[in-house]
C-alpha positions, -999 to +999 in steps of 0.1 A: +000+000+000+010+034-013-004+067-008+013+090-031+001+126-048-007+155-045-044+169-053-068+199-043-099+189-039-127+212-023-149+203+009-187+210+001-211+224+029-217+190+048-181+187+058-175+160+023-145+154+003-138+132-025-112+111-019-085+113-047-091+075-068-053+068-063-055+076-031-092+054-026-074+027-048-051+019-018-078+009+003-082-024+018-119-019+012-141+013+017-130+018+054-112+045+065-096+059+095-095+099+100-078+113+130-054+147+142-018+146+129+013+163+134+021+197+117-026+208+120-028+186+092-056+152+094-044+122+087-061+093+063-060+058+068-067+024+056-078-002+082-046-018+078-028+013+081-047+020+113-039-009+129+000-008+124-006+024+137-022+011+167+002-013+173+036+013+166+015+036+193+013+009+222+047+005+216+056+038+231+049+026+269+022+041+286+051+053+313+060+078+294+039+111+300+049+125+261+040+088+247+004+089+266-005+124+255+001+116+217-011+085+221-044+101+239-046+131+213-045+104+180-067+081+194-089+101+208-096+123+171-099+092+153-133+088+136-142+061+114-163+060+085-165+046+049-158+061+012-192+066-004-209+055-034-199+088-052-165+085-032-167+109-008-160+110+029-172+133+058-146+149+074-157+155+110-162+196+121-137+187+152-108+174+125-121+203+101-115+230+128-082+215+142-064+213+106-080+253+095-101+238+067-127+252+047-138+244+018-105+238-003-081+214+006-048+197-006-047+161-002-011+145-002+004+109-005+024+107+025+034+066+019+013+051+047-014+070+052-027+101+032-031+139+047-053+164+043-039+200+049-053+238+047-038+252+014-022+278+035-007+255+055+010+230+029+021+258+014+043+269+046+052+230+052+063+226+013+083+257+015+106+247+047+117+215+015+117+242-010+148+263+009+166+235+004+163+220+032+153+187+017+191+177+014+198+187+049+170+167+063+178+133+037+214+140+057+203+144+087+181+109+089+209+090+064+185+091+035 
């Protein structure tokens, strides 16, 4: 499984957005997970890709005050629901107003899981990669 792209995409008055088809392709069926994710952007995944994250989440130790609070925070935003006929899901107001979106929206690939982001906000995030700081962070994690 691969989520990959970029796309904008708008959100219509009852909180709906099409899910880009490559990105729907990668679903294990018509389940998907949405939930808070780091940089105010929500974060899109398939059951499968849920449950790894589950499972990469427990890992953290519930001794550690940090681990609990993002563990807390994730799990407690997650909302399930399932693409629609026209292939649309409804992106919750609570996920809507943490990640500043409207009506238009950028949609990107992001390998496991997709993301949903505020144009405003990609735009910042893609810009700290377009100073060239891509190369310094490949070095930096031995990419």
């Amino acid at each position: 499984m691969s989520f990959t792209g970029e796309y904008r995409h708008t959100v219509d008055s009852k909180g709906r957005l099409i899910v880009p088809s490559r990105i729907r392709d990668e679903l294990d069926d018509e389940a998907i997970v949405l939930t808070r994710y780091f940089n105010g952007c929500i974060a899109m995944w398939s059951r499968r890709g849920w449950a790894d994250l589950e499972r990469s989440l427990l890992q953290l130790g519930r001794s550690n005050p940090e681990a609990r609070s993002v563990v807390r925070s994730v799990a407690a935003s997650a909302h399930q629901d399932e693409v629609d006929r026209q292939g649309r899901i409804t992106l919750p107001a609570n996920l809507r107003d943490y990640a500043g979106v409207d009506r238009n929206v950028v949609v990107t690939g992001a390998l496991d899981h997709g993301e949903i982001w505020n144009p405003e906000a990609w735009a910042q995030e893609e810009s700290k990669v377009q100073e060239g700081r891509l190369d310094e962070l490949a070095a930096e994690l031995n990419f």
